[in-house]
C-alpha positions as CSV (number, residue, x, y, z in Angstrom):
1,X,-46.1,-37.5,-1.5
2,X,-44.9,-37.0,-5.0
3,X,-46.3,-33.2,-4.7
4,X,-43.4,-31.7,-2.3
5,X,-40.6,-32.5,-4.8
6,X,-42.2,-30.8,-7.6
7,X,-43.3,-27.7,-5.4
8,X,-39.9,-27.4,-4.0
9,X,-38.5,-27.7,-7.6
10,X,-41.2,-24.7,-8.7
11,X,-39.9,-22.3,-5.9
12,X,-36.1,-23.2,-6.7
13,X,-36.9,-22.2,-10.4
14,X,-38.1,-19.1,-9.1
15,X,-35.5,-17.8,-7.1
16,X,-32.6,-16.4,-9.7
17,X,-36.0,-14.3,-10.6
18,X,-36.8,-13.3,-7.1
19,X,-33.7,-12.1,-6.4
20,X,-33.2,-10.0,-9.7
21,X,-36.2,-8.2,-8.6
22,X,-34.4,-7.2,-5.8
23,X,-31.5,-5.4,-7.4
24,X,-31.0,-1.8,-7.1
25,X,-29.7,-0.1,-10.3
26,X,-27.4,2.8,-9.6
27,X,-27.3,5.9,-12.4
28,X,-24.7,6.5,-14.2
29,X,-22.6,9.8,-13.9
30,X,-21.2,12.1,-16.6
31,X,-19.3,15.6,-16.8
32,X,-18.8,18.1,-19.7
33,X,-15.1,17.8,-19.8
34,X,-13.7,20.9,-22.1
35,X,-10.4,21.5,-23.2
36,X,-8.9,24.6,-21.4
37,X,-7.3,26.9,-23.7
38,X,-3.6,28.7,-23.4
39,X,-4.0,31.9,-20.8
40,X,-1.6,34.2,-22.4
41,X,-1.5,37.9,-19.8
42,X,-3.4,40.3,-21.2
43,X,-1.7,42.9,-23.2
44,X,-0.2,45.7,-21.2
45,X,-2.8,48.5,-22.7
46,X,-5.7,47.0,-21.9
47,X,-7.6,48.1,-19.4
48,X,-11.1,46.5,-19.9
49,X,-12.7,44.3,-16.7
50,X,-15.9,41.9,-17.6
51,X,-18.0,39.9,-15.4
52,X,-20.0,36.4,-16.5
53,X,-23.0,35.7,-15.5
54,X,-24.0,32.0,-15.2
55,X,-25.6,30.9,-18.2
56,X,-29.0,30.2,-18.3
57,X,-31.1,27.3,-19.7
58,X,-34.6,25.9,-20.5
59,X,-36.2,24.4,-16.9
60,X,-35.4,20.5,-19.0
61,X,-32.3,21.1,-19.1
62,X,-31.5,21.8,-15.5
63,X,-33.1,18.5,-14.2
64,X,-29.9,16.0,-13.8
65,X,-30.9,13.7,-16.7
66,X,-29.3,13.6,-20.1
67,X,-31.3,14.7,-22.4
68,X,-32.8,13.2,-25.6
69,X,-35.1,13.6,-28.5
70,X,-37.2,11.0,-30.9
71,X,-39.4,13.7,-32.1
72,X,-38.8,17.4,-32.7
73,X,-41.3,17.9,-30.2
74,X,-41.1,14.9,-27.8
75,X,-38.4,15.4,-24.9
76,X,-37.0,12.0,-23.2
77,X,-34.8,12.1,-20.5
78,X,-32.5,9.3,-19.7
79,X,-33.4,7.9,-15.9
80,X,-30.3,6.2,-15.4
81,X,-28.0,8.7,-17.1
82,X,-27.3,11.8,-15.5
83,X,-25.2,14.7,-15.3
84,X,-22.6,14.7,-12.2
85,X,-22.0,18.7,-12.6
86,X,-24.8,21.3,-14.1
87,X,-23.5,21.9,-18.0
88,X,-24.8,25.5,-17.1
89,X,-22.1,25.9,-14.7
90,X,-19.7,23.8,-16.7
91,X,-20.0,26.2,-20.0
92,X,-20.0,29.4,-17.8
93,X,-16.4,28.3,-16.8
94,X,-15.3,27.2,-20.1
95,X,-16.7,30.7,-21.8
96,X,-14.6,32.6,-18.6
97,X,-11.6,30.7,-19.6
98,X,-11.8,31.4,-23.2
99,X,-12.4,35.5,-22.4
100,X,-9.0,35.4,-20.1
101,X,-7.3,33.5,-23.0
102,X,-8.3,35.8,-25.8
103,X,-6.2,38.8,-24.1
104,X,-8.9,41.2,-24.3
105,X,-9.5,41.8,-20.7
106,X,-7.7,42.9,-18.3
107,X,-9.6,41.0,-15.8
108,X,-12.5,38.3,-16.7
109,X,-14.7,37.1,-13.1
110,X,-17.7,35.5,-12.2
111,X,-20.8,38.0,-12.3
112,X,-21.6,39.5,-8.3
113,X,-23.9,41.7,-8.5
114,X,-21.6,45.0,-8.0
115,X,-20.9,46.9,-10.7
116,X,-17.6,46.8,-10.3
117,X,-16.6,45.9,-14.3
118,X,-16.9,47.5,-17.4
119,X,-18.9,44.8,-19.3
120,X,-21.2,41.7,-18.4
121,X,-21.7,38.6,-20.6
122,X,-25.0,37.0,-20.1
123,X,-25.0,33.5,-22.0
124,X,-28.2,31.0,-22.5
125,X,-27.4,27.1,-23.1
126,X,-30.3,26.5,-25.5
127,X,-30.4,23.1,-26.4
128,X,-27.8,20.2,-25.1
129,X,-29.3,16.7,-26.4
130,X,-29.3,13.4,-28.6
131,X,-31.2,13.7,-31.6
132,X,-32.3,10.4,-32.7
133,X,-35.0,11.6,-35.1
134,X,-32.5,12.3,-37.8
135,X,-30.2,9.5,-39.7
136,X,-28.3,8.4,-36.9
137,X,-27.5,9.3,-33.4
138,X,-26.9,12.9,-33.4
139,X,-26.0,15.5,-31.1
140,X,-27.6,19.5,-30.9
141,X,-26.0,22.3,-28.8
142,X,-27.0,25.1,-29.3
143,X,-25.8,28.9,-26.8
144,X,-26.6,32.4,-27.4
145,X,-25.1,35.3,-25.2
146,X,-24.6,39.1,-25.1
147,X,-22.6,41.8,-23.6
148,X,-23.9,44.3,-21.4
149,X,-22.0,47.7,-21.2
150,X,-22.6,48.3,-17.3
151,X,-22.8,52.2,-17.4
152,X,-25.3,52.7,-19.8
153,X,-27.0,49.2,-20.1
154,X,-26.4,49.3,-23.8
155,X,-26.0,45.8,-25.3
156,X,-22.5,45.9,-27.6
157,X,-23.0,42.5,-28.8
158,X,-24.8,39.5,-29.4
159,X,-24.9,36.2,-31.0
160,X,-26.4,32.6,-31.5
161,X,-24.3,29.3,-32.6
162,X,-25.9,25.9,-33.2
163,X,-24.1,22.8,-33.6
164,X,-25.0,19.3,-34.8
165,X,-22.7,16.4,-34.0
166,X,-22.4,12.9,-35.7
167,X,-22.3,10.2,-32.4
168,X,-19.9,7.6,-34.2
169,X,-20.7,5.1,-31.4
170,X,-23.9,4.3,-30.2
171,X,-23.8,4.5,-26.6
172,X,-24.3,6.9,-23.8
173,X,-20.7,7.6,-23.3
174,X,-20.3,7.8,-26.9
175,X,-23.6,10.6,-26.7
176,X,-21.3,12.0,-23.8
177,X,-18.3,12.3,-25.5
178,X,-19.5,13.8,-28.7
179,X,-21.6,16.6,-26.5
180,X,-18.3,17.4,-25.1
181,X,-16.9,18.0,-28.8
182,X,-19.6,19.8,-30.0
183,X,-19.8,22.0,-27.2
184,X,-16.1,23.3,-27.5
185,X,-16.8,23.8,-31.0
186,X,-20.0,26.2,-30.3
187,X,-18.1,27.8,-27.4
188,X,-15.6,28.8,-29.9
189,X,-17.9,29.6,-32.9
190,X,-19.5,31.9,-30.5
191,X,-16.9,33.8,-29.3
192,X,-15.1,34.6,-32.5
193,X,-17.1,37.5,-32.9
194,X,-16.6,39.3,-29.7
195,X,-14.9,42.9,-30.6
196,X,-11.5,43.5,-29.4
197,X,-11.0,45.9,-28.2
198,X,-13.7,47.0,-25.9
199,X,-13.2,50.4,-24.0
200,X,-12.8,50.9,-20.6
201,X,-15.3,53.4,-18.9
202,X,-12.2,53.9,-16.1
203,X,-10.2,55.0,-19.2
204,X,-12.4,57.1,-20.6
């Protein structure tokens, strides 16, 4: 008789563990959140339209996750951290704002297929990670990107920026925010060195 109470006491041990088996855990969301800059008309002379591709990336790099790195050759991904918005699509809007900002162009658009523009900017996100290989939790970005004259198919510029973040704390919102950082930082770096000003084909 004195078996039931102790059997009853096992199974009421067990239950705070049965039922934590039973949890679901959710993922966490995050978005590149970029500062806009100022967007100043374009001066009155210029006459010069350009059209931006969406950037491309490597395959990793489109699959949700946030990425990271223990090894320069091992790729982790976090399962319960993701993106909420591709950073493809979030840099190709942030690089479209800068080119209407720098008063260059007359008229900066998403890339449709007509050619319809003078130019077109084709950019690459190359790397977008933690680096935890390194002293500390780090962050790479690293974006390359040309531009296309339409008419001929003659490239009028290119360049490559690569960027590496200290992450002050070390959390995933932490990794999160200093992406965000860095990001606007190679953005920028990048397009210093576009040439101003480009000529029109229409007013040639």
């Amino acid at each position: 008789m004195k078996k039931l109470p102790v059997a009853l006491t096992l199974i009421l041990s067990l239950l705070p563990a049965l039922s934590s088996c039973g949890r679901v855990r959710y993922p966490a969301y995050y978005t590149l959140n970029l500062p806009a800059p100022p967007d100043p008309p374009a001066a009155e002379s210029v006459r010069t339209s350009i059209a931006v591709r969406e950037f491309q990336s490597p395959g990793y790099l489109r699959q949700g996750p946030i990425v990271y790195r223990t090894t320069p050759e091992e790729v982790g991904f976090y399962e319960y951290h993701r993106w909420a918005a591709d950073p493809r699509a979030v840099v190709t809007s942030a690089v479209i704002d800068h080119l209407r900002a720098s008063g260059q162009f007359s008229m900066v658009s998403m890339y449709d297929g007509r050619p319809n523009n003078d130019y077109v900017f084709s950019g690459r996100l190359e790397k977008l990670e933690e680096v935890d290989y390194q002293a500390g939790v780090k962050v790479e970005v690293a974006i390359s990107a040309q531009i296309t004259r339409i008419a001929t198919g003659a490239t009028v510029w290119s360049n490559a920026v690569s960027e590496v973040g200290t992450v002050p704390q070390r959390t995933v919102p932490g990794v999160v925010s200093e992406m965000n950082r860095t990001v606007d930082l190679a953005i920028n770096k990048l397009l210093s060195t576009v040439p101003a000003p480009l000529a029109s084909e229409r007013s040639e």
